[in-house]
C-alpha positions in Angstrom: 80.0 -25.0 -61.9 80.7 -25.5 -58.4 79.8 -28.2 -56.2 79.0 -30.6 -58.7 76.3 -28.6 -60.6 76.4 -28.0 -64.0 76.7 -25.3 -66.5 74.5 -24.7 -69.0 74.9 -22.5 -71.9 73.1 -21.9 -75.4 74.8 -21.4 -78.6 73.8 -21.0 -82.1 73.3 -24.5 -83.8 75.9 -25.1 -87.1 74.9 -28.7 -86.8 72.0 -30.5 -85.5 72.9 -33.7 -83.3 73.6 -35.1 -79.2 77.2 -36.4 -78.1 78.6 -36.5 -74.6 82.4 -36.8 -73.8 85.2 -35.6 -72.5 86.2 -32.0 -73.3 89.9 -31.6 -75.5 90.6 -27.4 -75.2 92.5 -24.9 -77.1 93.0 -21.6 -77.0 94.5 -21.4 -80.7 92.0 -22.2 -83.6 92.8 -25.2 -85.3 93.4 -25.8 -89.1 92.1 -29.4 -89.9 94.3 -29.5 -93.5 98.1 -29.8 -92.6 96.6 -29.6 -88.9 95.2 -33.2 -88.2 96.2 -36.0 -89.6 92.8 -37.4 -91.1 94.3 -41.0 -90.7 94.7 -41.1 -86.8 93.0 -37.7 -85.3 96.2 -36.5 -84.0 97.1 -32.9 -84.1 100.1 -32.6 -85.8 100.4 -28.9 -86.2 103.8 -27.9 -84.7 103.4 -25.6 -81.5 99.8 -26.2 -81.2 98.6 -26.6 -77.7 96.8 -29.8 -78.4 100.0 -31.6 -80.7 100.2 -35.0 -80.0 97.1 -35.3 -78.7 93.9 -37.4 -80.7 90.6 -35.6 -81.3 88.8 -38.9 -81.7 85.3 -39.2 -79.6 86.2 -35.8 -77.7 84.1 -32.6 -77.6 86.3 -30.3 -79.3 86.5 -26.7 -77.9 88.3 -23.9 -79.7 88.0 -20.7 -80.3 87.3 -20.9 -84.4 88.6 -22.6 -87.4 91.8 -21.7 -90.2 93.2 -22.8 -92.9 92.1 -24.0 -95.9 89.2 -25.0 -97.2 89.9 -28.9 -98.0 89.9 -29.0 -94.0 86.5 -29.7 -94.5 87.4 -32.7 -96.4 90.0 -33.8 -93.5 87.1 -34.0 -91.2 84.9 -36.3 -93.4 87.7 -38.3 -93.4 88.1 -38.6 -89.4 84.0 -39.0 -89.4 84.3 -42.0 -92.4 87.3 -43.1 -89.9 84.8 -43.6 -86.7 88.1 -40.7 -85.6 86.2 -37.5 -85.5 85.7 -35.3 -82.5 82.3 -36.2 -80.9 80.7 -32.9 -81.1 82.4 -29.3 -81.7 82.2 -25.9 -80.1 83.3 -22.9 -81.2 83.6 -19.4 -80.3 83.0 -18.3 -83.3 82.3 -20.8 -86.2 84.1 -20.3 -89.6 82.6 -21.8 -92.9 85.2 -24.4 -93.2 84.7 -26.2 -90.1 81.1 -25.7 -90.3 80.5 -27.5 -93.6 83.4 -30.0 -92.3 80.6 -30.8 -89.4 77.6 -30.8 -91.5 79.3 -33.3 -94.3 80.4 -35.4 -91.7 77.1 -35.4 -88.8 79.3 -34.3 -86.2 77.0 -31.7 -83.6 78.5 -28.4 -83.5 77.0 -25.0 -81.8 79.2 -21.5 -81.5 78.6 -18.5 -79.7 79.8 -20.6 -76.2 81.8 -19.1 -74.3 84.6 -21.4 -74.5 86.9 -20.2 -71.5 84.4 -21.5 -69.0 85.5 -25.2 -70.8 88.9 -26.8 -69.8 90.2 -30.2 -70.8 88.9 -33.1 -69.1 85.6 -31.5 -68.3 82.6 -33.4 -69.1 80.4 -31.7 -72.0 77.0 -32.5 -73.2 75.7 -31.2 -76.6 72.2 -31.4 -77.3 71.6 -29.3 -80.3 71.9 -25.7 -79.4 72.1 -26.1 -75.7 75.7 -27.0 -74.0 76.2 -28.6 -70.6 79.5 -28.7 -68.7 80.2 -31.1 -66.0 83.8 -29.4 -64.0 86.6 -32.5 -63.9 87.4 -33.5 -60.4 91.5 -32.4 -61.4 93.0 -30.8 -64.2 94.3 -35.0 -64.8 97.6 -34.9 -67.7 95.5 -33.2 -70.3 95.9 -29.7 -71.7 94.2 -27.2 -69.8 94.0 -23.8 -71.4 93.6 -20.6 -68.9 
């Protein structure tokens, strides 16, 4: 990803779709009930990496889902909130936040390798295939190593 080209990976499709934004990283897999607060899109999850932070319009990178399965249901209610992430990618995709994408049309693909993303990057998801744009700095966002 040097010198201003782009990355390029392919993943498995979970859900169909295109979205371009700016990358939001974890390390830890995120639980969407008790995790995010469906209201706002914040991360509420005490000692996440990404607490405090809003998942609105951002491609969301982690490395799989946990939790319960009305987490699915939380993120429907970020999507009916115009607060969802703009597309998701996963290490490894679970059922709960797979179904939570397809309910709510938000692109998802898994089977990236997610350490080659860091916060602030820009991402590009055209249905399977992933595109990663380096940021100029790390900027005051989370980057996970």
């Amino acid at each position: 990803m040097g010198n201003g080209e782009p990355a390029t990976f392919i993943g498995r499709l979970i859900k169909t779709g295109t979205a371009e934004g700016e990358a939001l990283v974890s390390a830890e897999p995120i639980g969407f009930l008790g995790g995010v607060d469906g209201s706002t899109g914040v991360v509420t999850e005490r000692g996440h990496p990404l607490e405090g932070l809003c998942v609105a319009g951002k491609i969301l990178v982690f490395p799989t889902g946990k939790g319960s399965t009305v987490g699915s249901y939380v993120l429907y209610q970020l999507a009916t909130a115009g607060l969802a992430p703009a597309a998701i990618i996963n290490a490894e995709s679970e059922p709960i936040v797979a179904v939570g994408a397809i309910i709510s049309d938000i692109p998802m693909v898994d089977r990236v390798p997610i350490e080659a993303i860091r916060t602030g990057d820009r991402v590009r998801v055209e249905g399977d295939r992933v595109v990663v744009w380096a940021a100029e700095s790390s900027g005051s966002g989370v980057r996970e190593e």
